[in-house]
C-alpha positions as CSV (number, residue, x, y, z in Angstrom):
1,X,-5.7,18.2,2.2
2,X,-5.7,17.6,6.1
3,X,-9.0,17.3,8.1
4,X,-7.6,18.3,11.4
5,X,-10.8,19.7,13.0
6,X,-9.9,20.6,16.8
7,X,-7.8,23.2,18.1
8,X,-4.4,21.9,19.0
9,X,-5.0,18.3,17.0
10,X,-2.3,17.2,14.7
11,X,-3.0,15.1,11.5
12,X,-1.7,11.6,12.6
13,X,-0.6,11.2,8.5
14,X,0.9,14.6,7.2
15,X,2.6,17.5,8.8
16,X,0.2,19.7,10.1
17,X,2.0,21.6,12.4
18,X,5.1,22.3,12.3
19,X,7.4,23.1,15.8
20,X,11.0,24.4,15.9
21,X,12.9,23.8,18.9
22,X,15.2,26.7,18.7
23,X,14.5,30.0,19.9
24,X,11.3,30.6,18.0
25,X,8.1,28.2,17.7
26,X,6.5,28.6,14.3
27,X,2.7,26.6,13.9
28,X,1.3,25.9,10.9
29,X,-1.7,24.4,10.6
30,X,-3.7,23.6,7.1
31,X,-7.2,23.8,7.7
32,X,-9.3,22.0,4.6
33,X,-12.9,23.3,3.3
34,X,-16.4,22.3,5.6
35,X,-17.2,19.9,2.3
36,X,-13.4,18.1,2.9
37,X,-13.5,18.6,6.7
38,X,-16.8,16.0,6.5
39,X,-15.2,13.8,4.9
40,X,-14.4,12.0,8.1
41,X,-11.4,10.5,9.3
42,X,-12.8,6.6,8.2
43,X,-12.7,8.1,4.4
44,X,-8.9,8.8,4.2
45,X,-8.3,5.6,6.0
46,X,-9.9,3.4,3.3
47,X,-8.2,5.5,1.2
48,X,-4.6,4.9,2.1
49,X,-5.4,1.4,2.8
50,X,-6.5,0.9,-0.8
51,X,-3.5,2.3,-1.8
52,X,-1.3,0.0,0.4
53,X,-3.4,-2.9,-1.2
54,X,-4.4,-3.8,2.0
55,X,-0.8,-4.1,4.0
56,X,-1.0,-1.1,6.7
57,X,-4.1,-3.1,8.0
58,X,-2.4,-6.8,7.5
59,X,0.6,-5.4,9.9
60,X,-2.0,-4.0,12.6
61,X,-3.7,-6.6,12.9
62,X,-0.3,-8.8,13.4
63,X,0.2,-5.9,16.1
64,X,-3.5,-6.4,17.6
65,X,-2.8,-10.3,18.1
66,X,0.5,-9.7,20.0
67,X,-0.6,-7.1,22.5
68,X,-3.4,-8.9,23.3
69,X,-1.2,-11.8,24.2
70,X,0.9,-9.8,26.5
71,X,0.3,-9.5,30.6
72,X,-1.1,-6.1,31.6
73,X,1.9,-5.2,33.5
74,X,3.8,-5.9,29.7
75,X,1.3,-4.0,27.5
76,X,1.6,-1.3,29.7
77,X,5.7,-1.0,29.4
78,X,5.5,-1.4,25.6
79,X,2.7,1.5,25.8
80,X,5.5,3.6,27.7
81,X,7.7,2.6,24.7
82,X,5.8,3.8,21.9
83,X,5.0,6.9,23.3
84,X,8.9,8.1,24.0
85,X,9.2,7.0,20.0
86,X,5.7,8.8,19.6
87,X,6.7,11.8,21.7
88,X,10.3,12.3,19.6
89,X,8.5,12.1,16.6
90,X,6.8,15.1,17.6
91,X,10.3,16.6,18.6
92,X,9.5,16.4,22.6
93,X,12.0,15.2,25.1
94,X,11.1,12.8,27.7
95,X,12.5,11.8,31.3
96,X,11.5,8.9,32.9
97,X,11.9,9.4,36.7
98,X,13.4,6.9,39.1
99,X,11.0,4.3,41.2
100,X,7.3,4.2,40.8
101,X,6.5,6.5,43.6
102,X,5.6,9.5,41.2
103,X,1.7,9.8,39.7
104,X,3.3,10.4,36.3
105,X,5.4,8.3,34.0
106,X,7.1,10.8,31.8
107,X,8.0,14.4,32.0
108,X,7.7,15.7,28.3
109,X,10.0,18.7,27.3
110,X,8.1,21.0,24.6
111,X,11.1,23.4,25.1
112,X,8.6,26.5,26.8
113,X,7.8,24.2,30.1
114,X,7.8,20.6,30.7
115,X,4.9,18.4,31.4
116,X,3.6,15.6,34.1
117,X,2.4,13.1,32.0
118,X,0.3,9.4,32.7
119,X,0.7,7.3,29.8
120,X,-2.3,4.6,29.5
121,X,-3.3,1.9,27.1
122,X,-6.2,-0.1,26.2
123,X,-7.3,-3.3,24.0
124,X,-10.4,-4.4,26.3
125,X,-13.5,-3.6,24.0
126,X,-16.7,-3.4,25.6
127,X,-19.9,-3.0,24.0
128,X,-18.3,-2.2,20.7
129,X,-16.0,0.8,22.9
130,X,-12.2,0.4,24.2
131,X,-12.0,1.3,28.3
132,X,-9.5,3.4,29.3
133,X,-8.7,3.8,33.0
134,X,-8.1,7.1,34.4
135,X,-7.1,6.4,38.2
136,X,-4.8,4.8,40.1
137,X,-4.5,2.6,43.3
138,X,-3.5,3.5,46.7
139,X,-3.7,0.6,49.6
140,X,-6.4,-0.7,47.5
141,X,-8.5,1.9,46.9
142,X,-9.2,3.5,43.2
143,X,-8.3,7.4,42.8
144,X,-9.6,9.6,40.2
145,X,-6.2,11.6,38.9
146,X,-6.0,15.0,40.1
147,X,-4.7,18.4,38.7
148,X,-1.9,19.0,41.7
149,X,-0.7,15.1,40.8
150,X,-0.2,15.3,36.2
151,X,-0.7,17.4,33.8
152,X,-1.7,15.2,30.8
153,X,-2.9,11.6,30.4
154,X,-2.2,10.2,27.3
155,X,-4.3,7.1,26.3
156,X,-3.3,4.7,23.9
157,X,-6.2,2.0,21.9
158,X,-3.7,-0.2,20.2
159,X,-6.7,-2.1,18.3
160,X,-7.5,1.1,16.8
161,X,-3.9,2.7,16.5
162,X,-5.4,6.3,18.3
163,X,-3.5,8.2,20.6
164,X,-5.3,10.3,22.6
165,X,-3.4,13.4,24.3
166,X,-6.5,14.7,27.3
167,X,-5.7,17.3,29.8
168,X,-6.4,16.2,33.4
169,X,-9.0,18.8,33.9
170,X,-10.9,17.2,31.6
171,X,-11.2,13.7,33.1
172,X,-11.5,15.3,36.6
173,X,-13.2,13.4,38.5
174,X,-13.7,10.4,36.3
175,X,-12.2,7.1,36.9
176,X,-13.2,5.3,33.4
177,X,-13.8,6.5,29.6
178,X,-14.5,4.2,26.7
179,X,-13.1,5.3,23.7
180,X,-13.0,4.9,19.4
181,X,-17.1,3.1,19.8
182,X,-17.3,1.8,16.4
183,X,-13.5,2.3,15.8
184,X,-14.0,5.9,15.2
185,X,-11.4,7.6,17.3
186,X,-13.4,10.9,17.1
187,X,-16.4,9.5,19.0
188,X,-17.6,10.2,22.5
189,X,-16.7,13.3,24.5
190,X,-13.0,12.8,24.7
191,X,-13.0,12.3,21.0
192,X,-11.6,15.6,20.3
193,X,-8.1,14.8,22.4
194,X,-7.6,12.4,19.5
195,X,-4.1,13.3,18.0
196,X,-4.2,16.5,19.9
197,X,-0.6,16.9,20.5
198,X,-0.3,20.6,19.9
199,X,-2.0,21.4,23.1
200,X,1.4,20.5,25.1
201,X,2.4,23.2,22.4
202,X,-0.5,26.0,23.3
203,X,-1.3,25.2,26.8
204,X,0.6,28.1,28.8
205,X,0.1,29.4,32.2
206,X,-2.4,32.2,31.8
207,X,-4.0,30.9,28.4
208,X,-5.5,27.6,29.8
């Protein structure tokens, strides 16, 4: 049984939730025991990898070596490329709009409203964490994101496959975040925007 523990966090391995595009959204979401749900994400992951004797890790680490030979500029573009597949797997429609002069990469259709979104990635570990930058440049100087600018950022750790789906209100402010210390994508206070791709979902004017 799933161990989706956060409100609007989607099981990265099984259907959790299920979204219709048509006129009607339906959300399911399976919700296992407090004995299961302490399990811990690290126990299922051994788990499959037994079963895969070993292969799902073989392949990410192949992945691990090759983005960390690419430029920044380059791990950045095939960041943007695995969240379009990412977000259509989820059944969202993205727009990527013309020139660089927006704050956002992508607008995301969920089919109620669309959303600004920042897609970022990181495989720089430091002290046993991945840093993530939330900001951006402007004639040299580094700005913290603001509300009025995106919606969403979503950060990507590619040495610890976790996608991370934070609103900007929660990162207001900051300019940094180190995320998955240990590995464990659920650690340190974004930990909870790990695989939390419902909230594009639930997230409606009036209801935060």
């Amino acid at each position: 049984m799933c161990k989706v523990k956060n409100v609007g966090q989607e099981c990265p391995t099984h259907t959790c939730r299920v979204i219709g595009m048509q006129k009607e959204w339906v959300s399911v979401m399976s919700v296992g025991t407090s004995t299961e749900n302490g399990l811990g994400w690290k126990a299922k992951a051994r788990s499959k990898s037994t079963a895969a004797g070993g292969g799902a890790r073989s392949t990410l680490e192949g992945e691990r070596r090759i983005f960390a030979g690419l430029s920044s500029k380059q791990r950045g573009e095939l960041a943007e490329m695995m969240f379009m597949v990412k977000a259509a797997q989820k059944g969202f429609a993205t727009a990527k709009p013309f020139g660089d002069s927006r704050r956002y990469d992508f607008v995301v259709d969920v089919g109620r409203r669309l959303w600004r979104v920042q897609v970022k990635s990181s495989s720089a570990k430091d002290c046993g964490a991945y840093q993530v930058n939330l900001q951006r440049n402007a004639n040299g100087e580094v700005i913290a994101y603001d509300p009025s600018e995106i919606d969403f950022v979503v950060a990507y750790v590619m040495p610890c496959d976790a996608w991370f789906v934070i609103p900007v209100e929660a990162i207001y402010g900051r300019k940094t975040a180190k995320m998955c210390l240990h590995e464990n994508p659920e650690s340190g206070k974004l930990g909870k925007y790990w695989e939390a791709w419902g909230l594009m979902t639930t997230r409606w004017p009036g209801n935060g």
